[in-house]
C-alpha positions in Angstrom: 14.7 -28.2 -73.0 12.5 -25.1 -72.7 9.4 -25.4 -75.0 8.2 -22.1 -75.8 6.2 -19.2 -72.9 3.4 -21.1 -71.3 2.6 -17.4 -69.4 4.2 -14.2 -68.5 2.6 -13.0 -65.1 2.7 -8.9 -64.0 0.7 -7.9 -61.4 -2.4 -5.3 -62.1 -4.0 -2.8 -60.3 -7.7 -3.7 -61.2 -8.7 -6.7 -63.3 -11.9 -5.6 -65.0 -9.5 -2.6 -66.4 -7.1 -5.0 -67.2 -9.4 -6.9 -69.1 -10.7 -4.1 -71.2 -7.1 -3.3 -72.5 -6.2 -6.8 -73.3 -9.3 -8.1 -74.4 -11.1 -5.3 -76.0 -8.6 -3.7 -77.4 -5.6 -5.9 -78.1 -8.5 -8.5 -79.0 -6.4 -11.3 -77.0 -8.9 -14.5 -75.9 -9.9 -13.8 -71.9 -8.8 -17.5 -71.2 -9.6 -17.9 -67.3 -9.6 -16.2 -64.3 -8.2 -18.3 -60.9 -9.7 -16.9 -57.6 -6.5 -17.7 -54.4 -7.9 -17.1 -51.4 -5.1 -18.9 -49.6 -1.0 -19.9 -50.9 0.3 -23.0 -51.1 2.0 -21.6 -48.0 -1.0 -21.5 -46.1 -1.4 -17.4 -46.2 -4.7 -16.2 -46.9 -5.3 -13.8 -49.3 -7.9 -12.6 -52.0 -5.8 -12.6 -55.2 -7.8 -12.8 -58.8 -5.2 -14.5 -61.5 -6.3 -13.9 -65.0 -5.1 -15.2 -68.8 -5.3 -13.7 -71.8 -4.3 -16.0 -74.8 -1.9 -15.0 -78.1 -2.3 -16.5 -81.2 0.6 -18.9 -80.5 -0.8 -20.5 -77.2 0.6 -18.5 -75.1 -0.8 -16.4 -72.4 -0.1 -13.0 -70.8 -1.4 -13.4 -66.8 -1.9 -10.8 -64.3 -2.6 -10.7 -60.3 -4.8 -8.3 -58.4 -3.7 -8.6 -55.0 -4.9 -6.1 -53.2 -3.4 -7.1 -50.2 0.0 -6.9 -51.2 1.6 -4.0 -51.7 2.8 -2.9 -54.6 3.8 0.0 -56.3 2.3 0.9 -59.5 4.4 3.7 -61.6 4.5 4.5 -65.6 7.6 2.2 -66.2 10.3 3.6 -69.1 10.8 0.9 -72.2 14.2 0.2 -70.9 12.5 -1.1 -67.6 10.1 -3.6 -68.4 8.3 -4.3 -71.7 6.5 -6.6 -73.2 6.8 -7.1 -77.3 3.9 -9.2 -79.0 4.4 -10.2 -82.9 1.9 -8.7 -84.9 2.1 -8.4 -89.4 2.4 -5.3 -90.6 -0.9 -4.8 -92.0 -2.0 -5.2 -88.1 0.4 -3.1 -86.8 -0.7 -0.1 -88.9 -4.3 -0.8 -87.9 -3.2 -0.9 -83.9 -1.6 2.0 -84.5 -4.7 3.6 -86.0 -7.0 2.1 -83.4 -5.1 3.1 -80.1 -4.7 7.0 -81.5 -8.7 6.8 -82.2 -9.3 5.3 -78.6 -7.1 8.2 -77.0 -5.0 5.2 -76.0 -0.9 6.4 -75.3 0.6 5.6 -78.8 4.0 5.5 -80.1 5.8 5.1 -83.0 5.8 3.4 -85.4 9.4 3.0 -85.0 12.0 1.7 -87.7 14.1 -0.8 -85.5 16.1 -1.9 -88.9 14.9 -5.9 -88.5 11.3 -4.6 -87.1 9.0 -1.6 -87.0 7.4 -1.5 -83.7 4.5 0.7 -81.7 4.4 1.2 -78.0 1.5 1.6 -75.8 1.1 1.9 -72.3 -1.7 -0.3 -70.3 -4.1 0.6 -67.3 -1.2 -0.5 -64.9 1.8 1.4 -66.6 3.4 -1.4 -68.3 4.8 -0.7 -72.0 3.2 -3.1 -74.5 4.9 -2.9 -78.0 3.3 -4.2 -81.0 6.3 -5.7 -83.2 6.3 -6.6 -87.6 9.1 -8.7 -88.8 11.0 -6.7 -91.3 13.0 -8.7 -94.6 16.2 -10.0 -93.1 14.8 -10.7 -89.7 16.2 -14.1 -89.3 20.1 -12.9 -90.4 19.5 -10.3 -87.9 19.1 -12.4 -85.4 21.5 -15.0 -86.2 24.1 -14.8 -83.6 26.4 -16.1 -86.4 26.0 -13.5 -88.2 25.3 -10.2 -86.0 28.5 -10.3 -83.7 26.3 -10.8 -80.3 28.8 -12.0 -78.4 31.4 -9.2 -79.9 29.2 -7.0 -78.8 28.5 -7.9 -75.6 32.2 -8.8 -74.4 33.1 -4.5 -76.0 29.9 -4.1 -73.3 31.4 -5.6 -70.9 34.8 -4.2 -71.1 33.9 -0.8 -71.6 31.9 -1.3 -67.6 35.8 -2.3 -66.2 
């Protein structure tokens, strides 16, 4: 059975940039930094693998890989996003803190179970700051919210 998110890996166009987002402003815990200079499969490269730790035990990781290619572009939220759990109270203050650092804010956004704000890091990635609202848990309870309704009318409408 699947335990929880030991890491969520993205790759990132410079590390030390990286780091200032995460760590300075997010205020995650730089955990470690793993230097590859060759792949399991025997390739060598020079790959820096860094962790940044959530309050849960979980890490967000990135790579900087320069010699892989890789195309780095502003990525819409219906792309890729990740959403980190915050309370409200800290979610105001992020919200405060990225439009004082001249940081690309958004929101906050009224998602009916959650308020949310959206940011966008060094690499282009959307990072969204997320407060449980009252009714959270019914909202999520696929009991109770028609998920699989909703996603059979989904489907059907596609055919």
């Amino acid at each position: 059975m699947i335990q929880g998110l030991h890491h969520h890996a993205m790759r990132c166009r410079d590390s030390e940039e990286t780091r200032r987002f995460y760590e300075d402003f997010l205020e995650l815990r730089f955990a470690e930094a793993l230097e590859i200079f060759e792949t399991k499969s025997g390739r060598k490269t020079a790959t820096l693998h860094t962790f940044y730790e959530m309050g849960d035990g979980s890490y967000l990781a990135f790579f900087e890989a320069p010699d892989l290619p890789f195309e780095f572009k502003p990525l819409h939220d219906f792309d890729l996003h990740t959403a980190l759990e915050v309370d409200e109270a800290t979610l105001k203050a992020m919200f405060e803190k990225g439009r004082a650092q001249g940081i690309e804010t958004r929101g906050i956004v009224d998602h009916g179970f959650i308020e949310s704000i959206y940011f966008r890091d060094p690499n282009g990635y959307v990072v969204e700051l997320t407060a449980k609202k009252e009714g959270h848990a019914a909202a999520m309870d696929p009991a109770l919210n028609g998920a699989r309704a909703k996603l059979a009318r989904w489907q059907a409408a596609k055919r």
